[in-house]
Each structure stands twice: as structure tokens, then as C-alpha cells.
mmCIF file of the N, C-alpha and C atoms, coordinates in Angstrom:
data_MODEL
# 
_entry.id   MODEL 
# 
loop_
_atom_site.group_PDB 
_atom_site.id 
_atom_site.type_symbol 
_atom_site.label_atom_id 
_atom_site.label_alt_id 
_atom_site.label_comp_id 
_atom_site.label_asym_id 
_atom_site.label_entity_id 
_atom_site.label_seq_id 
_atom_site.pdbx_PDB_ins_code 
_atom_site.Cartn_x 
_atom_site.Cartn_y 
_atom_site.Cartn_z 
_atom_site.occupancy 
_atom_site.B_iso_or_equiv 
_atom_site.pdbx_formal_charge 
_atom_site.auth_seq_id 
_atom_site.auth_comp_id 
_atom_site.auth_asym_id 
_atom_site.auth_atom_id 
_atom_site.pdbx_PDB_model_num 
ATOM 1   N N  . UNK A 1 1  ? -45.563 11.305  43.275 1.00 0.00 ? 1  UNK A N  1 
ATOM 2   C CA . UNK A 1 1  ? -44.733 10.120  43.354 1.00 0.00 ? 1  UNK A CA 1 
ATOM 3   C C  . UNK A 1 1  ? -43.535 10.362  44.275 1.00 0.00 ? 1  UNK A C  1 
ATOM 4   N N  . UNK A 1 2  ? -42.729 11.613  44.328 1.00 0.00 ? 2  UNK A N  1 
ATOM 5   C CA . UNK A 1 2  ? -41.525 11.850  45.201 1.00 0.00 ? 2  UNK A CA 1 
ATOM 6   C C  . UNK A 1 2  ? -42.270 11.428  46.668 1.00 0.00 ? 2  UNK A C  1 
ATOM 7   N N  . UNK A 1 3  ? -43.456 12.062  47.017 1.00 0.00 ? 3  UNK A N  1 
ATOM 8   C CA . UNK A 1 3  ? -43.818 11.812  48.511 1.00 0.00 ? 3  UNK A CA 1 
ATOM 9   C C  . UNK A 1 3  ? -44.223 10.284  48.568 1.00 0.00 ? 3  UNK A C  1 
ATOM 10  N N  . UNK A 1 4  ? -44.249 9.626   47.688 1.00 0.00 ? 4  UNK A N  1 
ATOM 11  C CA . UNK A 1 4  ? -44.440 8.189   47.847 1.00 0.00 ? 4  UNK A CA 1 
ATOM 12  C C  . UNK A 1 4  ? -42.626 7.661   48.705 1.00 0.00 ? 4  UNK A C  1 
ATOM 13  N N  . UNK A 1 5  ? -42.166 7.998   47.356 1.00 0.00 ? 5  UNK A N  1 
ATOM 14  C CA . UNK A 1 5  ? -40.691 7.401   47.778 1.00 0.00 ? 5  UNK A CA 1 
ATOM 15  C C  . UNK A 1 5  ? -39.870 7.806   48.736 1.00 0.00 ? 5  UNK A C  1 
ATOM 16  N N  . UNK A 1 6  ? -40.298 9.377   48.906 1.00 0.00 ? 6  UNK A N  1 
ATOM 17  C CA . UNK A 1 6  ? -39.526 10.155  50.280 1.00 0.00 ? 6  UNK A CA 1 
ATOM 18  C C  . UNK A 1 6  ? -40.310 9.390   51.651 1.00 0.00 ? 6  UNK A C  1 
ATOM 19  N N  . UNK A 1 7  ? -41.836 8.128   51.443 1.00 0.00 ? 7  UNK A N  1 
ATOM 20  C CA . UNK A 1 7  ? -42.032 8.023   52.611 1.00 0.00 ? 7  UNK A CA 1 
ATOM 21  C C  . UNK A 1 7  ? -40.827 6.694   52.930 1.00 0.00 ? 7  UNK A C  1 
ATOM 22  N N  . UNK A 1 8  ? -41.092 5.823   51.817 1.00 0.00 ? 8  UNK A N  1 
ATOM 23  C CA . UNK A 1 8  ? -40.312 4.368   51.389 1.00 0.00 ? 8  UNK A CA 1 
ATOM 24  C C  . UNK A 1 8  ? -39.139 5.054   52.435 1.00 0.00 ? 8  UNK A C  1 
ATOM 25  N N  . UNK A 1 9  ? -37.946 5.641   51.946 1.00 0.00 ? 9  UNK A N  1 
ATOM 26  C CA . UNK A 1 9  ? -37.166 5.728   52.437 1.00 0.00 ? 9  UNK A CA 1 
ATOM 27  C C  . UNK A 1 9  ? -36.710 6.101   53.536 1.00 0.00 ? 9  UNK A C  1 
ATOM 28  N N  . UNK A 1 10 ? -37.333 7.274   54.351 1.00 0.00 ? 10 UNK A N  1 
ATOM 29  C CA . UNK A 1 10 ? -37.896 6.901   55.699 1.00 0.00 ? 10 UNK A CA 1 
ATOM 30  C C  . UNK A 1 10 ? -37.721 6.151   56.405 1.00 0.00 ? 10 UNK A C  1 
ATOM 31  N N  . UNK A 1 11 ? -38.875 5.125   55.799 1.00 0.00 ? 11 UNK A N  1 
ATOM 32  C CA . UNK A 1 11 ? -39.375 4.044   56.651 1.00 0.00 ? 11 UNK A CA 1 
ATOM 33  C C  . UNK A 1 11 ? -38.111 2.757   56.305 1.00 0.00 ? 11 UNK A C  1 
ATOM 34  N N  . UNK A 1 12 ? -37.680 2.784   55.054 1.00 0.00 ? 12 UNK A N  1 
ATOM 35  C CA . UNK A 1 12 ? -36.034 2.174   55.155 1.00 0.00 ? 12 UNK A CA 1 
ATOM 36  C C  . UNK A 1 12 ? -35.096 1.844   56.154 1.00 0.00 ? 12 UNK A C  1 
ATOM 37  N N  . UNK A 1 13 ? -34.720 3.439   56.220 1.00 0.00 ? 13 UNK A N  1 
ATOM 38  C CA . UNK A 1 13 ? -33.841 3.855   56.796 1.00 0.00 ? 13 UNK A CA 1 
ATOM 39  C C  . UNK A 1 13 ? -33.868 3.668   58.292 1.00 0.00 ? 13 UNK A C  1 
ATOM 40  N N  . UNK A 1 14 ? -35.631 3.749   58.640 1.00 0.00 ? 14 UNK A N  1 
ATOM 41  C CA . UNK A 1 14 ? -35.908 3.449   60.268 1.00 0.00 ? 14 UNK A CA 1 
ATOM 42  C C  . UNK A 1 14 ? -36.047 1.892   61.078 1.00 0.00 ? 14 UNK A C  1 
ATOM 43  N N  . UNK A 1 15 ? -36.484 1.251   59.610 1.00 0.00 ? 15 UNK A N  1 
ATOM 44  C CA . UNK A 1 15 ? -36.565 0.052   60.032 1.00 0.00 ? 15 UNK A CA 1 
ATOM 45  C C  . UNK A 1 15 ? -35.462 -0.863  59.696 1.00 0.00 ? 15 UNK A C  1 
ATOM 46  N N  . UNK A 1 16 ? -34.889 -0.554  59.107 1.00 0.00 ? 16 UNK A N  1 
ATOM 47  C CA . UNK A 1 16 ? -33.569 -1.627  58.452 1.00 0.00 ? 16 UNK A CA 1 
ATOM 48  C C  . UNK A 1 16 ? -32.038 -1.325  58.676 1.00 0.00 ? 16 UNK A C  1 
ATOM 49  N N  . UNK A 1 17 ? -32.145 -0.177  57.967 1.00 0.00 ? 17 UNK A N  1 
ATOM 50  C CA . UNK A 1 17 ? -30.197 0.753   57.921 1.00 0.00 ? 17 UNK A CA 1 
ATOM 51  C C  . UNK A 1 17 ? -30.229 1.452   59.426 1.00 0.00 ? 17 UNK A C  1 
ATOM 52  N N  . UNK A 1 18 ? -31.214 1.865   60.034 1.00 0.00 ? 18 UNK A N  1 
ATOM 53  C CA . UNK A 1 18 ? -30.411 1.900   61.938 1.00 0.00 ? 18 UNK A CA 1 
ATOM 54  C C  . UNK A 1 18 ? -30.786 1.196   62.698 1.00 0.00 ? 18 UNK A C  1 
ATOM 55  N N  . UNK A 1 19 ? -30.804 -0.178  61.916 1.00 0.00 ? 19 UNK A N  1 
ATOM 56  C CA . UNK A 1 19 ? -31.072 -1.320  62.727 1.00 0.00 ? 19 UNK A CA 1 
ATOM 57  C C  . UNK A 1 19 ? -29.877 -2.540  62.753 1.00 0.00 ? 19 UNK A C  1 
ATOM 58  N N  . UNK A 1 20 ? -29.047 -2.291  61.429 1.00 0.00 ? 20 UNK A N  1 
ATOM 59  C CA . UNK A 1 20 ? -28.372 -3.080  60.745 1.00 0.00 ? 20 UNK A CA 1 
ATOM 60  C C  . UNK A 1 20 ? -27.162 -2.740  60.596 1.00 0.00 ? 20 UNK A C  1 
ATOM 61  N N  . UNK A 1 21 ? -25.814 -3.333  60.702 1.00 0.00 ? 21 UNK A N  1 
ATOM 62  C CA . UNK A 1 21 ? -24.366 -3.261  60.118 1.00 0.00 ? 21 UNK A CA 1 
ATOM 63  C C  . UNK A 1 21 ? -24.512 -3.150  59.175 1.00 0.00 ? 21 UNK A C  1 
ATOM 64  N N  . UNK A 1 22 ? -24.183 -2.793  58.305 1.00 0.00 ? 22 UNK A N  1 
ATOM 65  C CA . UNK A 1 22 ? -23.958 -3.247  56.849 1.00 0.00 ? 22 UNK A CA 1 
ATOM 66  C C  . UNK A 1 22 ? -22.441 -3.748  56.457 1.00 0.00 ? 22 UNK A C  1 
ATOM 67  N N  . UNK A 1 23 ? -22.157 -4.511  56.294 1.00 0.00 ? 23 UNK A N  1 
ATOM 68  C CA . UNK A 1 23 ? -20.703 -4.911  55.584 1.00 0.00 ? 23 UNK A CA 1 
ATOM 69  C C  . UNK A 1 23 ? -20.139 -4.074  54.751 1.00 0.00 ? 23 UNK A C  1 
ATOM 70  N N  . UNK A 1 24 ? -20.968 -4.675  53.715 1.00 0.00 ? 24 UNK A N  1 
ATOM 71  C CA . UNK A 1 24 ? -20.447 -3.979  52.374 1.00 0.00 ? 24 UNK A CA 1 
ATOM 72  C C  . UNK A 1 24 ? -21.434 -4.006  50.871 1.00 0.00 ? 24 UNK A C  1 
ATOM 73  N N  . UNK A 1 25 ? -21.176 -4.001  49.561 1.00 0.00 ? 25 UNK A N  1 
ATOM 74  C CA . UNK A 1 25 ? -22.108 -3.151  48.865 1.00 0.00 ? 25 UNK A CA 1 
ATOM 75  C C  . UNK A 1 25 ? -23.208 -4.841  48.703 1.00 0.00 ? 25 UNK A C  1 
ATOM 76  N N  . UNK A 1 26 ? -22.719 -5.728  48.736 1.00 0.00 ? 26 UNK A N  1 
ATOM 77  C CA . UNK A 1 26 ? -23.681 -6.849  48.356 1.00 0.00 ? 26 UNK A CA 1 
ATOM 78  C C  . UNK A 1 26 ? -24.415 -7.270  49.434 1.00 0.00 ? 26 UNK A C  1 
ATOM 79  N N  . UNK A 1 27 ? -24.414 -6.631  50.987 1.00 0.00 ? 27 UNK A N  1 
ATOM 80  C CA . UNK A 1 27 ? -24.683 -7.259  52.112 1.00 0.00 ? 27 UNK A CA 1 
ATOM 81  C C  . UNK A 1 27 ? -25.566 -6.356  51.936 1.00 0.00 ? 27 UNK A C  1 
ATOM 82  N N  . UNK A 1 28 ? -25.638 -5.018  51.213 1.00 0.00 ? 28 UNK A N  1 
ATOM 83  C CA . UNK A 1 28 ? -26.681 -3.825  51.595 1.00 0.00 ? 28 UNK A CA 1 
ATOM 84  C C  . UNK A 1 28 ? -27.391 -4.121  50.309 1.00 0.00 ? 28 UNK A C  1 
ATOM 85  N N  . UNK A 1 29 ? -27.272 -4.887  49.461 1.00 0.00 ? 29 UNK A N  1 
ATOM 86  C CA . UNK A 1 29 ? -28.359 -5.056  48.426 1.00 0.00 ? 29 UNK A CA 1 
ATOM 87  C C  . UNK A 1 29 ? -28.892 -6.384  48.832 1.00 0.00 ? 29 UNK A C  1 
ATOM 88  N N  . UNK A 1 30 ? -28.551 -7.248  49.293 1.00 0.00 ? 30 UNK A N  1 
ATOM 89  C CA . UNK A 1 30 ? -28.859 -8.276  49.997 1.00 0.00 ? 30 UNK A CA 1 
ATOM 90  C C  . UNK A 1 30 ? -30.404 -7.788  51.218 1.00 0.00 ? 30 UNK A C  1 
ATOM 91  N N  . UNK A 1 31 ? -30.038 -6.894  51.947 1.00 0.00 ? 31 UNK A N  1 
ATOM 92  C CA . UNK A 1 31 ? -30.902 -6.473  53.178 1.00 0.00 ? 31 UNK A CA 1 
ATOM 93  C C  . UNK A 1 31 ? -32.213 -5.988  52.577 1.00 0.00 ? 31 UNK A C  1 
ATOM 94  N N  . UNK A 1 32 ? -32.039 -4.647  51.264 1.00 0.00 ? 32 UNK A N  1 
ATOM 95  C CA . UNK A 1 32 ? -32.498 -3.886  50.723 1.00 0.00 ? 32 UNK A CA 1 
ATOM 96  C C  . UNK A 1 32 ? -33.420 -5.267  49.984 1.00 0.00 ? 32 UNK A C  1 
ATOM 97  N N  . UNK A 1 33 ? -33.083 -6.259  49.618 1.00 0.00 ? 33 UNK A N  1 
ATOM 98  C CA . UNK A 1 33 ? -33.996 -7.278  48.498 1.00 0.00 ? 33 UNK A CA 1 
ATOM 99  C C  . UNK A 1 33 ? -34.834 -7.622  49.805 1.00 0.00 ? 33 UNK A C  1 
ATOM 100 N N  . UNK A 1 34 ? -34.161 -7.800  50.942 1.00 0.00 ? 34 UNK A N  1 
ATOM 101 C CA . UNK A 1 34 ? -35.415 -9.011  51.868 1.00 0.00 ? 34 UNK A CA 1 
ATOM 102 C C  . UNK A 1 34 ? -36.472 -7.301  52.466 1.00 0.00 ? 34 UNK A C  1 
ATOM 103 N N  . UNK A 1 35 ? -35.750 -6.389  52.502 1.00 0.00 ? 35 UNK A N  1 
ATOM 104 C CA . UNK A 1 35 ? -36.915 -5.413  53.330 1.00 0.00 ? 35 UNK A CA 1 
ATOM 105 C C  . UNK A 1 35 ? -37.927 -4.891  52.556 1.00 0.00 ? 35 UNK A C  1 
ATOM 106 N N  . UNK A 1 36 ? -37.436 -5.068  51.217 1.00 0.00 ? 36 UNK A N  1 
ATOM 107 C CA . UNK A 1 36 ? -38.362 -4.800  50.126 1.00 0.00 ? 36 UNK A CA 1 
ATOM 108 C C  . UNK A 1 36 ? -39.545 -5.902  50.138 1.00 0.00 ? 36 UNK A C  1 
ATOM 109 N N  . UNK A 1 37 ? -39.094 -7.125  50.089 1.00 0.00 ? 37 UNK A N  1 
ATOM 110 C CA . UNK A 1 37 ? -40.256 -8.300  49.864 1.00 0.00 ? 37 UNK A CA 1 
ATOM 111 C C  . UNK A 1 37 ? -40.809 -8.146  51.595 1.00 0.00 ? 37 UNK A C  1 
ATOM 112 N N  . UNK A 1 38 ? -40.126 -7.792  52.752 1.00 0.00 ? 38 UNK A N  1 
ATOM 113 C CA . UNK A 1 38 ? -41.323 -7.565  53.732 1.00 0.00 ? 38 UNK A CA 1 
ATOM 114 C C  . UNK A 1 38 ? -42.108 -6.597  54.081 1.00 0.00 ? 38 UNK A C  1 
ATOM 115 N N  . UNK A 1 39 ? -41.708 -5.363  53.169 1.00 0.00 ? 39 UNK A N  1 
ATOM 116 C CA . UNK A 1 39 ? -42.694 -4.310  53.179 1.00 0.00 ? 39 UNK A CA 1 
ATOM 117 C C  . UNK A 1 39 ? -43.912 -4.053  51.893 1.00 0.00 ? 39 UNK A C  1 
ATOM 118 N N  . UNK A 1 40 ? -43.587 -5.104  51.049 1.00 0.00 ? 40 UNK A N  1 
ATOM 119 C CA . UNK A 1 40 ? -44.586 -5.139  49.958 1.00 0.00 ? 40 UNK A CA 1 
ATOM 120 C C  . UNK A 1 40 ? -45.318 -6.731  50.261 1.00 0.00 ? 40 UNK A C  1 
ATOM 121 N N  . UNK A 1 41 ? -44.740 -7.422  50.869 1.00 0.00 ? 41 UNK A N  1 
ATOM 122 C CA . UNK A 1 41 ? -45.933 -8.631  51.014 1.00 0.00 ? 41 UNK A CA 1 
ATOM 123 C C  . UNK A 1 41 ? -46.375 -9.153  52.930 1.00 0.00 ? 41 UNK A C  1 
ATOM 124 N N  . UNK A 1 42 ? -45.465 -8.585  53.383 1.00 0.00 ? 42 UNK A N  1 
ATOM 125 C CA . UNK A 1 42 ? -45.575 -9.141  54.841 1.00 0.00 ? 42 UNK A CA 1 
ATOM 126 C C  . UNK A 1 42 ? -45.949 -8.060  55.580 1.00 0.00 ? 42 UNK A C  1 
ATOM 127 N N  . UNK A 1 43 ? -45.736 -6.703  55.755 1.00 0.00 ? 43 UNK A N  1 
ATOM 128 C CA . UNK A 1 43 ? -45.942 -5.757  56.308 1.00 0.00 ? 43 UNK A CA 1 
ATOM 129 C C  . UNK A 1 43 ? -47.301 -5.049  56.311 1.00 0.00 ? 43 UNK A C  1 
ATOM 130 N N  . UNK A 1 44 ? -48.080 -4.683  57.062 1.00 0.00 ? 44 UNK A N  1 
ATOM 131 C CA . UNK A 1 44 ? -49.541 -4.351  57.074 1.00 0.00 ? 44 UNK A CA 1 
ATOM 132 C C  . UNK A 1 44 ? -49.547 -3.046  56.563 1.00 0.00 ? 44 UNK A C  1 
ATOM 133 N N  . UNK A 1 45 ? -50.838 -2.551  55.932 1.00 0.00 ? 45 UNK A N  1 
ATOM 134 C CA . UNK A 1 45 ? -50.653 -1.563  55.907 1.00 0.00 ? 45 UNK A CA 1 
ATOM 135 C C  . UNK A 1 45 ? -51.886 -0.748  56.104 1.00 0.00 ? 45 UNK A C  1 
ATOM 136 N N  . UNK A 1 46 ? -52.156 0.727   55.960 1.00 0.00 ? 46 UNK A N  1 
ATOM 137 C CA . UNK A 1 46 ? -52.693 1.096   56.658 1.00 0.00 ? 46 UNK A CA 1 
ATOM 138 C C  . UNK A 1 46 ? -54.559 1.384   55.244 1.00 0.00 ? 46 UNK A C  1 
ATOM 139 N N  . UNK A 1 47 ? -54.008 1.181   54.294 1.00 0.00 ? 47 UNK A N  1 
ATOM 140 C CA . UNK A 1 47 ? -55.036 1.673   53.408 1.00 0.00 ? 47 UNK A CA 1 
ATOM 141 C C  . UNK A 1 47 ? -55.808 0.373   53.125 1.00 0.00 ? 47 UNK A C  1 
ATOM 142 N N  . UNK A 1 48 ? -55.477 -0.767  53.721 1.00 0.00 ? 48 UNK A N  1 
ATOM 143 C CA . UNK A 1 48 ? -55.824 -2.022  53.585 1.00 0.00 ? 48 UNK A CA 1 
ATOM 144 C C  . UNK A 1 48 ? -56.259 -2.324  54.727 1.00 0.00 ? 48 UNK A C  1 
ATOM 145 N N  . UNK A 1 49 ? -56.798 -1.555  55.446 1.00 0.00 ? 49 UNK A N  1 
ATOM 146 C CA . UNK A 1 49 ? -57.102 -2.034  57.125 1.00 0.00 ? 49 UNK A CA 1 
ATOM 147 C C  . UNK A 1 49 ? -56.438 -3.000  58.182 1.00 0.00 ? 49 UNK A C  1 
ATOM 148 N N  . UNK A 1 50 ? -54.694 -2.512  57.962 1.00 0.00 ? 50 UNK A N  1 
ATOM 149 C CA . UNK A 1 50 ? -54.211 -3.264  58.939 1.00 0.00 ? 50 UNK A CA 1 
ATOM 150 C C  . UNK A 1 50 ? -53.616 -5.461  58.163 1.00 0.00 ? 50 UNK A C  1 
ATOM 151 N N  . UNK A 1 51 ? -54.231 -4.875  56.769 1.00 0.00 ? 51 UNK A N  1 
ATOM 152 C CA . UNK A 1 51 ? -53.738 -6.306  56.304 1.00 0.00 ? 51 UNK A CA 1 
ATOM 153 C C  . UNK A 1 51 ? -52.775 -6.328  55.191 1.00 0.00 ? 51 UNK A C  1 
ATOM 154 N N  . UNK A 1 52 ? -52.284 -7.117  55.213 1.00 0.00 ? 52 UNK A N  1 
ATOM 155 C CA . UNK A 1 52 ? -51.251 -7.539  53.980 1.00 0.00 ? 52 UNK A CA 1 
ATOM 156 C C  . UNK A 1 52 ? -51.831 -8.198  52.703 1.00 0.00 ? 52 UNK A C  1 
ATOM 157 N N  . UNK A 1 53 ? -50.907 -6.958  51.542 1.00 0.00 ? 53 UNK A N  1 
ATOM 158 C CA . UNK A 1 53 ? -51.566 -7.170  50.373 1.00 0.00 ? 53 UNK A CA 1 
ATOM 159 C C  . UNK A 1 53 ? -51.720 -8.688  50.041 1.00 0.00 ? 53 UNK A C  1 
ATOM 160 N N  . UNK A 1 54 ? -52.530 -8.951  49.129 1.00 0.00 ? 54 UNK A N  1 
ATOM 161 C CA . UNK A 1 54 ? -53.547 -10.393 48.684 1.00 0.00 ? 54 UNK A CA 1 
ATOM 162 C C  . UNK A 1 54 ? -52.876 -10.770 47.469 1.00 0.00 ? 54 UNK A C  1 
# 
């Protein structure tokens, strides 16, 4: 499970937080809610052949 979440964050950190200002603590839970819903419903993935979960 750690190598699950050590990938999550990663891929966080690459796609969102050095992409992004952050303000302050509600602007970064704010970002963190929308990158979450586009990496669990909008984002492809690779064990699914390139599609977004159903």
C-alpha cells in the first residue's frame, strides 16, 4: 500500500503543486479535492487500457 501512495503523491506533486500557486490552507484543499476527482474519474489509466474508470 505505501508504494501505492508514494506513487499518488508523485504524481500530485508533478501534476498539480509545480504547476500551481497555492494561496493558502483552503486553496490547497480546494486543488487537492478537484485533482483527486480528476485522477480517480477523468484521468486514464494504464491497467484499464488507456480508459477511465466506469
Amino acid at each position: 500500500m505505501n508504494s501505492v501512495m508514494e506513487r499518488w503523491v508523485q504524481t500530485c506533486r508533478r501534476e498539480l503543486l509545480d504547476r500551481t500557486l497555492i494561496w493558502d490552507r483552503r486553496h490547497l484543499l480546494h486543488a487537492l479535492s478537484e485533482f483527486e476527482t480528476f485522477y480517480n474519474e477523468h484521468r486514464p489509466h494504464q491497467v484499464r487500457r488507456q480508459s477511465t474508470p466506469s
